[in-house]
Residue frames as a rotation matrix with the C-alpha (Angstrom) as fourth column:
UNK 1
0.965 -0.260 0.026 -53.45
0.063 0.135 -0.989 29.95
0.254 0.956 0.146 37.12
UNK 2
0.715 -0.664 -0.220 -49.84
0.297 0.004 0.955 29.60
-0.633 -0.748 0.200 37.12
UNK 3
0.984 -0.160 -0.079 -47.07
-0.134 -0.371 -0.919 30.96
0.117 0.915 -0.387 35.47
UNK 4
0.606 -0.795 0.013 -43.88
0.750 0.566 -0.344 30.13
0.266 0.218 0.939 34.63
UNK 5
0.627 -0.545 -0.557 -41.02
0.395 -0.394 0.830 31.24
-0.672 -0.740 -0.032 36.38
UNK 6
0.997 -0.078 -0.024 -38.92
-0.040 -0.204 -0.978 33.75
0.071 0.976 -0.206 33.93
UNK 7
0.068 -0.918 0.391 -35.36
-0.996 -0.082 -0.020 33.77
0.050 -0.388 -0.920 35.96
UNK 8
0.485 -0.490 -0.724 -33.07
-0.530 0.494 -0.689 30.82
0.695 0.718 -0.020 35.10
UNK 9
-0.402 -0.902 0.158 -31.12
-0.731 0.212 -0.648 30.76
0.551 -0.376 -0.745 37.74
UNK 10
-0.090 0.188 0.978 -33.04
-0.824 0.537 -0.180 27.87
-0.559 -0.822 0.107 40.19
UNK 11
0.817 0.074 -0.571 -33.46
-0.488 0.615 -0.619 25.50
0.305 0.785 0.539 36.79
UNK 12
-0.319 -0.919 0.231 -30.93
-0.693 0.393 0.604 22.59
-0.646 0.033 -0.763 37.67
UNK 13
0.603 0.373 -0.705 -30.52
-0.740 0.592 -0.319 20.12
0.299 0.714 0.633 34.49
UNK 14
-0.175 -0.476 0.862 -29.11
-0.498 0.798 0.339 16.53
-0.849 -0.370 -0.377 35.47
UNK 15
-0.749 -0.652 -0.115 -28.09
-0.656 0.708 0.262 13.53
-0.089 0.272 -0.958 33.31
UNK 16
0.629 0.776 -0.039 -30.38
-0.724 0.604 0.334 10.63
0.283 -0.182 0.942 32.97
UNK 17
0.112 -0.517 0.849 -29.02
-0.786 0.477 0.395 7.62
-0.608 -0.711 -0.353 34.94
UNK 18
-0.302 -0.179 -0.936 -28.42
-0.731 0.674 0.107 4.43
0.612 0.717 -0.334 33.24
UNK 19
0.689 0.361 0.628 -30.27
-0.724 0.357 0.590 1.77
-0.012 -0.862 0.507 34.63
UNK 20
0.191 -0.482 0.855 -28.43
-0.751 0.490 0.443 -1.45
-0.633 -0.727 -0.268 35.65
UNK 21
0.312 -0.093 0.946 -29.22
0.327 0.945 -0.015 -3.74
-0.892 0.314 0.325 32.76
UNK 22
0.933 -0.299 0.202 -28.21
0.187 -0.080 -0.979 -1.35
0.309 0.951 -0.019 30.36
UNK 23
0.407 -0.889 0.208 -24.77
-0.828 -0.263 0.495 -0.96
-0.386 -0.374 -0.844 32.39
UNK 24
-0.019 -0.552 0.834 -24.30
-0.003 0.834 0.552 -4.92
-1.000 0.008 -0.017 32.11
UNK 25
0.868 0.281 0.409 -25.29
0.406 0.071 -0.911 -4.52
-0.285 0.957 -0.052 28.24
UNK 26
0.644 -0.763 -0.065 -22.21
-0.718 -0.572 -0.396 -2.05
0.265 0.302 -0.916 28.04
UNK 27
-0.232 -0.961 0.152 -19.55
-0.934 0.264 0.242 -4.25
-0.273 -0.086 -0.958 29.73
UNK 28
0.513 0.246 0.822 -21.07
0.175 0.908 -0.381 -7.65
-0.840 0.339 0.423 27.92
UNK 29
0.968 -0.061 0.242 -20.15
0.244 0.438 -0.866 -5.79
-0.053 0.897 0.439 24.79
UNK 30
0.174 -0.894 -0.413 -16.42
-0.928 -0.289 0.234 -3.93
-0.329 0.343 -0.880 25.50
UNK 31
-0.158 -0.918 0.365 -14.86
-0.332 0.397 0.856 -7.91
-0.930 0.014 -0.368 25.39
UNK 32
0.426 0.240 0.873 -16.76
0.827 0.287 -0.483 -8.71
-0.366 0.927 -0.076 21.77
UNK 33
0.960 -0.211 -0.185 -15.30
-0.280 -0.707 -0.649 -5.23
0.006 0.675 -0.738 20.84
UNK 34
0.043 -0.998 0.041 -11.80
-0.905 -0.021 0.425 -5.78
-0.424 -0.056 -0.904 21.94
UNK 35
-0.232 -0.332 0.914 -11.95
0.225 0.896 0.383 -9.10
-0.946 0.295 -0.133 20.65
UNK 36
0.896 0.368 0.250 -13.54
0.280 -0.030 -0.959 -8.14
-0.346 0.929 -0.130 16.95
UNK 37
0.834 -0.545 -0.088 -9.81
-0.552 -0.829 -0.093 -5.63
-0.022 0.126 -0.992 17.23
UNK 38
0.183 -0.899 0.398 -7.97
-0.433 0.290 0.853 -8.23
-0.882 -0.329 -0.336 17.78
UNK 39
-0.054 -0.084 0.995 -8.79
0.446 0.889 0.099 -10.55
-0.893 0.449 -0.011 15.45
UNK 40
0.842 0.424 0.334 -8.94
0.515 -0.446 -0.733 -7.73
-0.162 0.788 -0.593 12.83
UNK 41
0.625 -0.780 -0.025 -5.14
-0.734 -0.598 0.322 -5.97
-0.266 -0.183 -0.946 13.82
UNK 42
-0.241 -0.714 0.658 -3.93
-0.183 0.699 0.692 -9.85
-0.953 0.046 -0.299 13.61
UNK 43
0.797 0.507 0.328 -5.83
0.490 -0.223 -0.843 -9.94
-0.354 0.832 -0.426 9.87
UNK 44
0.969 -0.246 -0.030 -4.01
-0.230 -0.845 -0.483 -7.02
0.093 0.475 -0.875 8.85
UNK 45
0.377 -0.926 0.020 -0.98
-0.832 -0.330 0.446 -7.72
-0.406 -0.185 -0.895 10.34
UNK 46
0.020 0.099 0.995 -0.72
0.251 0.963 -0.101 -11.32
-0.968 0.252 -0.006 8.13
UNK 47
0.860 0.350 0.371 -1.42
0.364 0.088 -0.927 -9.69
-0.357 0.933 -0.052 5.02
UNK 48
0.061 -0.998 0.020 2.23
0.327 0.039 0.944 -9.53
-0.943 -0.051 0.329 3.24
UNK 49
0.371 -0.224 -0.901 3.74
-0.806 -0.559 -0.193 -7.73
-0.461 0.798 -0.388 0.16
UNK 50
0.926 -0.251 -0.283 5.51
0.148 0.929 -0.340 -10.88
0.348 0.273 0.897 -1.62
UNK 51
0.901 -0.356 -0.246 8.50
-0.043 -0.639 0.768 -11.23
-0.431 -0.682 -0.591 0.21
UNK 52
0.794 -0.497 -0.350 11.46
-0.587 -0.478 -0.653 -9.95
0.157 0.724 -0.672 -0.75
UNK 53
-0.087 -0.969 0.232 13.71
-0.796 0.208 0.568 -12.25
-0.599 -0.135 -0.789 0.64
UNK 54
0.591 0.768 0.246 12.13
0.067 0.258 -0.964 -14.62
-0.804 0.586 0.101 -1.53
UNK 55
0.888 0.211 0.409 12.99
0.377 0.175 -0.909 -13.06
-0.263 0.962 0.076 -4.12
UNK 56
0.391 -0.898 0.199 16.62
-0.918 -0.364 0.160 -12.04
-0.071 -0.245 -0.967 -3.29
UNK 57
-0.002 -0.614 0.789 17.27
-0.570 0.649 0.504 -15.30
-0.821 -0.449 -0.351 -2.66
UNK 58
-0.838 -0.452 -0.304 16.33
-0.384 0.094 0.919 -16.20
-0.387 0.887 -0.253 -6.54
UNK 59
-0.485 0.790 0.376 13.24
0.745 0.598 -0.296 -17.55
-0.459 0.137 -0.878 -6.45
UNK 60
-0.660 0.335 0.672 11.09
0.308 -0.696 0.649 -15.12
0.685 0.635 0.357 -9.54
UNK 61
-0.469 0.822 -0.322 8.32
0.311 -0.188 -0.932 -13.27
-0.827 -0.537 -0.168 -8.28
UNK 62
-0.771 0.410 0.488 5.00
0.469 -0.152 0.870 -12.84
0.430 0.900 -0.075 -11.24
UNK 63
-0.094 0.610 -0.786 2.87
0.490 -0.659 -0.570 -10.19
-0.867 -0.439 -0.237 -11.01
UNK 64
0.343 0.074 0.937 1.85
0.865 -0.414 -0.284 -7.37
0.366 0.907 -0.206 -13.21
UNK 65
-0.620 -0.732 -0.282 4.17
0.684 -0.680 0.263 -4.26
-0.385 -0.029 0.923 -14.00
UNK 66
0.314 0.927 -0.205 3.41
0.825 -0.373 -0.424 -1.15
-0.470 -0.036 -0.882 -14.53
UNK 67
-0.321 -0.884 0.341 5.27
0.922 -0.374 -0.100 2.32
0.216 0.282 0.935 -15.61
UNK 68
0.123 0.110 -0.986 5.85
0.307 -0.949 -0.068 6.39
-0.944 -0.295 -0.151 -14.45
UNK 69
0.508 -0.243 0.826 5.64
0.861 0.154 -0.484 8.25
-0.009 0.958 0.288 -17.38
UNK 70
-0.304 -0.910 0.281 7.31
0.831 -0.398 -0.389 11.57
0.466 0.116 0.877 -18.01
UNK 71
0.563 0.567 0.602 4.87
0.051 -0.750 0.659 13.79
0.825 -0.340 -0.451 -16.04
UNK 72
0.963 -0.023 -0.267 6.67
0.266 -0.016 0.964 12.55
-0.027 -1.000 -0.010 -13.04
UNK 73
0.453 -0.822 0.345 10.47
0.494 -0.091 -0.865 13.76
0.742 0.562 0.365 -14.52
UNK 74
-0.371 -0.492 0.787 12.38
0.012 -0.850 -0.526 15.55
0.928 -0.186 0.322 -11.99
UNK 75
0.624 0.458 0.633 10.49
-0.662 -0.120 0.740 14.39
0.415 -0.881 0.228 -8.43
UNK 76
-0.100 -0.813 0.574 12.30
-0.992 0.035 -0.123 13.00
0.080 -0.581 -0.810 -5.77
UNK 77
0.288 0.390 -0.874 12.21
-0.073 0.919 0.386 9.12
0.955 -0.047 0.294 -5.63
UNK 78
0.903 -0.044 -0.427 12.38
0.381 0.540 0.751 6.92
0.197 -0.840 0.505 -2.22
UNK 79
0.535 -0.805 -0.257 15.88
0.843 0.527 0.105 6.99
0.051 -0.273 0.961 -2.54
UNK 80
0.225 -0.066 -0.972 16.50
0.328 -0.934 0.139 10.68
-0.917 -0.351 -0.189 -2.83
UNK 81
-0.803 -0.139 0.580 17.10
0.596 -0.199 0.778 10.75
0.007 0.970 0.243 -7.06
UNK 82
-0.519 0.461 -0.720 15.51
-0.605 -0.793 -0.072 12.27
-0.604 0.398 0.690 -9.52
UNK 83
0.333 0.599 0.728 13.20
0.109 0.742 -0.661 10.49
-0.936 0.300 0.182 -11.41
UNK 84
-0.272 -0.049 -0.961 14.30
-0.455 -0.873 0.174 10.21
-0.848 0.485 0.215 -14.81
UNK 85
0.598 0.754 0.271 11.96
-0.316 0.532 -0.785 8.84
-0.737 0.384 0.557 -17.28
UNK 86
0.666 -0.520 -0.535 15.39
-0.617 0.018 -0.787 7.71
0.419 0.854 -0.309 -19.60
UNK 87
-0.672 -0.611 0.419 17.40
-0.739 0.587 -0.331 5.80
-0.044 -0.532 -0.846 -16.94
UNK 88
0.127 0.470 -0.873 16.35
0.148 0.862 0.486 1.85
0.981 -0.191 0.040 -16.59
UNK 89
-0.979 -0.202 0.002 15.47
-0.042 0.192 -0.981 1.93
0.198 -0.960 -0.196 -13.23
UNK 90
-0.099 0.795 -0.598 12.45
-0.177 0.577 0.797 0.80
0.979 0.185 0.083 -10.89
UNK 91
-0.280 0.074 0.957 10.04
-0.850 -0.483 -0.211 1.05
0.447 -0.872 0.198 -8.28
UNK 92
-0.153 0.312 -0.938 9.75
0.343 0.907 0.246 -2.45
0.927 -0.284 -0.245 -5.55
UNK 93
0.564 0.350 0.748 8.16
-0.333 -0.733 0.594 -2.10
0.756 -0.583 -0.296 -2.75
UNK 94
0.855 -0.510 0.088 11.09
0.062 0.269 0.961 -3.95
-0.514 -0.817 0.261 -0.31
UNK 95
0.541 -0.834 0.108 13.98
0.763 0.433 -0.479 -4.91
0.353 0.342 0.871 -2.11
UNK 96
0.322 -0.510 -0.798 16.83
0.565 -0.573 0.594 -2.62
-0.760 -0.642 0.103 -1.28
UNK 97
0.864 -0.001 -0.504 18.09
-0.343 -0.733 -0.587 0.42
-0.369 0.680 -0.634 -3.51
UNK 98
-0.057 -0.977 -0.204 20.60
-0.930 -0.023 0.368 -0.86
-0.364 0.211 -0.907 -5.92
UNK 99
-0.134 0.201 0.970 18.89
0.002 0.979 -0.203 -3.82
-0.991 -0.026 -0.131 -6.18
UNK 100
-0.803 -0.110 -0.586 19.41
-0.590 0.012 0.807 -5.03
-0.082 0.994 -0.075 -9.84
UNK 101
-0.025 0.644 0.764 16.21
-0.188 0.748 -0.637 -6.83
-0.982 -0.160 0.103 -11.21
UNK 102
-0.907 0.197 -0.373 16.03
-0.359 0.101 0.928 -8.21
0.221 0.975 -0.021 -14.87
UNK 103
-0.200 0.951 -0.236 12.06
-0.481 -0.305 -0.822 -7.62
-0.854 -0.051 0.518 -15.80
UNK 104
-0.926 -0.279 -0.253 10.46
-0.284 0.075 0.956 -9.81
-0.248 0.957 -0.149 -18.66
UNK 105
-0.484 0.833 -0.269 7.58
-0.844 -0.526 -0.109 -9.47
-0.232 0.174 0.957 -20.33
UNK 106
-0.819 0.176 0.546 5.70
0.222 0.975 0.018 -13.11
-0.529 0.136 -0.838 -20.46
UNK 107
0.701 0.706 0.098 3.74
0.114 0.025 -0.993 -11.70
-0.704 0.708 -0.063 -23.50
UNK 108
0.922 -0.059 -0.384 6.56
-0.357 0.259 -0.898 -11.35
0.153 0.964 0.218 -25.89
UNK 109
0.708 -0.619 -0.340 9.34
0.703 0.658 0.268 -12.60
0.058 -0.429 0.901 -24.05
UNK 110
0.340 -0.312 0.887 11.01
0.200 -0.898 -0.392 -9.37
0.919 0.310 -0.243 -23.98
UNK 111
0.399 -0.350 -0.847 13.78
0.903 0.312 0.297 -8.56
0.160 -0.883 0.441 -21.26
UNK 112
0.271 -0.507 0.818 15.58
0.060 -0.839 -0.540 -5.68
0.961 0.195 -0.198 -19.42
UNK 113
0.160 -0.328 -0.931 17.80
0.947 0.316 0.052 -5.15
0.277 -0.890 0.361 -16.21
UNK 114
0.312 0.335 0.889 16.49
0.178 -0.940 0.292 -2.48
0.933 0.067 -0.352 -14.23
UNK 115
-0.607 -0.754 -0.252 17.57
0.321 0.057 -0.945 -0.65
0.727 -0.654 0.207 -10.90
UNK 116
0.338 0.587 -0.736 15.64
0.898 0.034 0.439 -0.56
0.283 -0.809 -0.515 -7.80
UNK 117
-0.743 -0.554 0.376 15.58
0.510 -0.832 -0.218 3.16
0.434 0.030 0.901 -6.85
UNK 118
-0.416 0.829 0.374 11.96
-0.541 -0.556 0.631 3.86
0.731 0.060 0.679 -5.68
UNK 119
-0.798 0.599 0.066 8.98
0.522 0.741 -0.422 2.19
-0.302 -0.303 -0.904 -3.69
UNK 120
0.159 0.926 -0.341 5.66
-0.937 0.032 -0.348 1.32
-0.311 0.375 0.873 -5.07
UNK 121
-0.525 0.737 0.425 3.88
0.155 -0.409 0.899 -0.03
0.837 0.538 0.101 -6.57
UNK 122
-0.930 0.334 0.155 0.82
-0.181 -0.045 -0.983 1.03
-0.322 -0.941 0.103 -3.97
UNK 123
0.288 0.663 -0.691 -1.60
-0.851 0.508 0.132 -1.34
0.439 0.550 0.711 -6.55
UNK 124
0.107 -0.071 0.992 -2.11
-0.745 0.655 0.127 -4.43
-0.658 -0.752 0.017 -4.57
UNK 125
0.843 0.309 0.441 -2.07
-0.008 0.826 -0.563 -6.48
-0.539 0.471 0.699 -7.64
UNK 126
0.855 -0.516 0.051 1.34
-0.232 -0.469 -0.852 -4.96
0.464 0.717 -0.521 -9.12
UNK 127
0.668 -0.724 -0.171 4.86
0.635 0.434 0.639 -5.93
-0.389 -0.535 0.750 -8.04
UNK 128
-0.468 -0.883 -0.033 7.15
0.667 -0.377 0.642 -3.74
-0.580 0.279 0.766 -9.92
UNK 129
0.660 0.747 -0.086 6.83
0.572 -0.573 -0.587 -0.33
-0.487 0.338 -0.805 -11.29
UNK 130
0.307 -0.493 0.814 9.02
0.924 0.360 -0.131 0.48
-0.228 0.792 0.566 -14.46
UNK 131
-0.517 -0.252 -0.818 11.07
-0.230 -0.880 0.416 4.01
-0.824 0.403 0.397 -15.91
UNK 132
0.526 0.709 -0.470 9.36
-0.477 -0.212 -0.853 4.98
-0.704 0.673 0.226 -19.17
UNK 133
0.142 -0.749 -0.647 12.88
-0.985 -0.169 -0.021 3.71
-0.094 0.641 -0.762 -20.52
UNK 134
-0.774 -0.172 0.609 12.53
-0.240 0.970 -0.030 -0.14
-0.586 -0.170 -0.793 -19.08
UNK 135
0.335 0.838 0.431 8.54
0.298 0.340 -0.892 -0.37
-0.894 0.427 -0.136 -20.59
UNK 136
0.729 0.057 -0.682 9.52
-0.677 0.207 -0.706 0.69
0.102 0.977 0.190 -24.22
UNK 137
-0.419 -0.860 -0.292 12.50
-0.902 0.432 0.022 -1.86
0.108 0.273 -0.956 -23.92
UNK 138
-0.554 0.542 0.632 9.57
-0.226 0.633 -0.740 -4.23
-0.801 -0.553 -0.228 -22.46
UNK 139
-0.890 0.283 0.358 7.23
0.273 -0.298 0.915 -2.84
0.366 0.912 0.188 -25.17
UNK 140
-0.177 0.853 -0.491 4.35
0.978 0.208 0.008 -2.51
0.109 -0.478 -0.871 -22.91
UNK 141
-0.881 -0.308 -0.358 4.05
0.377 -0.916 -0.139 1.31
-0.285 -0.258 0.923 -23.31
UNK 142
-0.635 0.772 -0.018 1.05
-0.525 -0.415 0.743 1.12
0.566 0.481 0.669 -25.33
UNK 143
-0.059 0.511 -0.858 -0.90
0.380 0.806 0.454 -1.65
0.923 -0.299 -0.242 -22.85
UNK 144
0.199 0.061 0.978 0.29
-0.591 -0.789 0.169 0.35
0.782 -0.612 -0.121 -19.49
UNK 145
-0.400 -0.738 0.544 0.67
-0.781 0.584 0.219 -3.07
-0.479 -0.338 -0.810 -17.70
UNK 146
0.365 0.127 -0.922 1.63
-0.815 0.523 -0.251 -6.39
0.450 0.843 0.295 -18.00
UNK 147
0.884 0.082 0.460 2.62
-0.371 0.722 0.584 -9.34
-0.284 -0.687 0.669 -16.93
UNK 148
0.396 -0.892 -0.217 6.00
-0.652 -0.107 -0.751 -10.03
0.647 0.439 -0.624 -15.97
UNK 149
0.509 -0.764 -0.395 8.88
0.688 0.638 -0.347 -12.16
0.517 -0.095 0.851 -14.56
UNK 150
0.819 -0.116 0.562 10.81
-0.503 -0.616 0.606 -10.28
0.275 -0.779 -0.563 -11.53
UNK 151
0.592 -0.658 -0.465 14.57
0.660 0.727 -0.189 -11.78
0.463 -0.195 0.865 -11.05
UNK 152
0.749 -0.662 0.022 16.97
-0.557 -0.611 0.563 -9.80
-0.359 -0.434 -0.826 -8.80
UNK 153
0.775 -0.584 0.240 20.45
0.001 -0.379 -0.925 -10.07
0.631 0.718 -0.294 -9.62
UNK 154
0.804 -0.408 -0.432 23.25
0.573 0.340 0.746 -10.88
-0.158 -0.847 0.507 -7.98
């Protein structure tokens, strides 16, 4: 009969080897990864905000607007303000601060020239995000957004 040995110390525990065709199986697939990365980093890098020069240069930009209400009073925007939910002013997500935009509503035809003081939106479908003071001049306070008209301002 035999018994097992109760001391540890001659026990040696090794690795299993990999045999050869699963080696080539690994380096068949690194270039289908590195290629899947590429072609997914160049993807990503293609996908664009509308661009602002664009729309600096006068051409409108439509989209749907949105608005901060007054919960957000008193935080720091992009630009280092305060938010205040009474000033006409507004979040794009390029333009430069200072950037004047006149916003109209292309449901009642309702206008307002707002400053650029923030970035957002960070809703992929949204271009321009509004003071509580630009949407009731918009009227769109009760709807939350809308579709609008984006002109900068020379």
């Amino acid at each position: 009969m035999v018994t097992p040995r109760k001391d540890c110390s001659s026990v040696t525990i090794s690795s299993p080897q990999k045999s050869r065709a699963s080696q080539k199986s690994d380096s068949r697939r690194l270039p289908l990864a590195l290629i899947a990365l590429a072609l997914v980093s160049h993807a990503c890098s293609t996908l664009r905000w509308p661009s602002a020069t664009a729309l600096a240069s006068g051409r409108p930009q439509v989209g749907l607007a949105s608005f901060y209400d007054e919960r957000h009073r008193g935080e720091r925007t992009a630009s280092g303000e305060l938010y205040d939910e009474r000033t006409l002013t507004a979040a794009h997500r390029s333009l430069p601060f200072g950037t004047r935009l006149e916003v109209t509503n292309l449901d009642n035809d309702r206008s307002v020239v707002v400053r650029v003081n923030d970035r957002g939106p960070f809703v992929a479908n949204r271009v321009v995000d509004l003071s509580l003071a630009a949407a009731h001049a918009l009227g769109m306070t009760g709807e939350g957004t809308v579709r609008v008209r984006i002109r900068a301002l020379r």
